[in-house]
C-alpha positions as CSV (number, residue, x, y, z in Angstrom):
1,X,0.0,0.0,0.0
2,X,1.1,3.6,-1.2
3,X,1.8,6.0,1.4
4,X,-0.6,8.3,-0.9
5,X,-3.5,5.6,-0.9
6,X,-4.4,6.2,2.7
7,X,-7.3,8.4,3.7
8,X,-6.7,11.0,6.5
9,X,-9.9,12.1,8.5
10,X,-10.5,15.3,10.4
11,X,-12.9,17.4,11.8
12,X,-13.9,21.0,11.0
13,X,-16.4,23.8,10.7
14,X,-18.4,24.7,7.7
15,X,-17.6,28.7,7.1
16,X,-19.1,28.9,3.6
17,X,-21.3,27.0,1.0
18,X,-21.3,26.6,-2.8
19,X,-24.2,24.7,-4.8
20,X,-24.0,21.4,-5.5
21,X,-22.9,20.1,-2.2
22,X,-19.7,21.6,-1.8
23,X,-18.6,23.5,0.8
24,X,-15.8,24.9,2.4
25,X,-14.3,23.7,5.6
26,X,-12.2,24.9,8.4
27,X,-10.5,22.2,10.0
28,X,-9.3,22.1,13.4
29,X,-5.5,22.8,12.5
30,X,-6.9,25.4,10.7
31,X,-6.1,24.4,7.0
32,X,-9.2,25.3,4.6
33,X,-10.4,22.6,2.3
34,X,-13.4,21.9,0.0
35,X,-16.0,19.5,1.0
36,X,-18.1,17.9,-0.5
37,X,-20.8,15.5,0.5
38,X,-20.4,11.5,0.2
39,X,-23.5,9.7,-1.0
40,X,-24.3,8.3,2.8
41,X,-25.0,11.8,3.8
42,X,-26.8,12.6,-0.1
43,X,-29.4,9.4,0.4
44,X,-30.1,10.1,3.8
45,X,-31.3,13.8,3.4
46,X,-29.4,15.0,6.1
47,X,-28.5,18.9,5.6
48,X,-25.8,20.7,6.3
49,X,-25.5,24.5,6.9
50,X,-23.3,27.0,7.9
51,X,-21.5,26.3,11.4
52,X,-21.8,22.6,11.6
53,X,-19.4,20.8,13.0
54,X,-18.3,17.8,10.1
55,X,-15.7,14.9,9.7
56,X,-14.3,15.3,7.0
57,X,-12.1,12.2,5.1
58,X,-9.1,13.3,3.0
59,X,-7.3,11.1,0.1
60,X,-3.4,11.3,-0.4
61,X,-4.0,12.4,-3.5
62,X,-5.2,15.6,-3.4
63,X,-5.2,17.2,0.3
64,X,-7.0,20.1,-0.8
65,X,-11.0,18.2,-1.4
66,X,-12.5,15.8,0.9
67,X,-15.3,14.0,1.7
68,X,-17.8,15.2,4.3
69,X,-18.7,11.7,5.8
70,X,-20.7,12.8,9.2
71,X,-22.3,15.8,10.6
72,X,-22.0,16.2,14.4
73,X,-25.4,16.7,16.2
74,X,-25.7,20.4,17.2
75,X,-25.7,21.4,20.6
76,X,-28.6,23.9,20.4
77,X,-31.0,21.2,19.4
78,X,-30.6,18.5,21.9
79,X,-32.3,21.2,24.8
């Protein structure tokens, strides 16, 4: 296995959206990166707006687009 095959995953904040499921993300060491949404996330209707906390998976190939594979439950909403 190539060290470029492996897939890195982080967490970040959603700071902008474009159309068509891509969005840009703030990770925690803050780098920047463009998101965009796998299918798990696309079948299951789940939505994902400005300043939602997201894990985010990464390929070795190109370190600037990634995945969004979950969307953590907001705080706010649980009350």
């Amino acid at each position: 296995m190539n060290g470029r095959d492996k897939k890195a995953i982080y967490e970040g904040l959603i700071i902008e959206s474009f159309p068509n499921g891509m969005f840009r993300v703030r990770l925690d060491n803050e780098d920047l990166i463009l998101g965009y949404v796998s299918g798990k996330i696309r079948r299951g209707f789940i939505r994902i707006v400005l300043g939602d906390r997201v894990k985010i998976e990464v390929s070795g190939y190109d370190c600037f687009r990634g995945r969004i594979i979950y969307r953590f439950p907001n705080k706010s909403s649980e009350d």
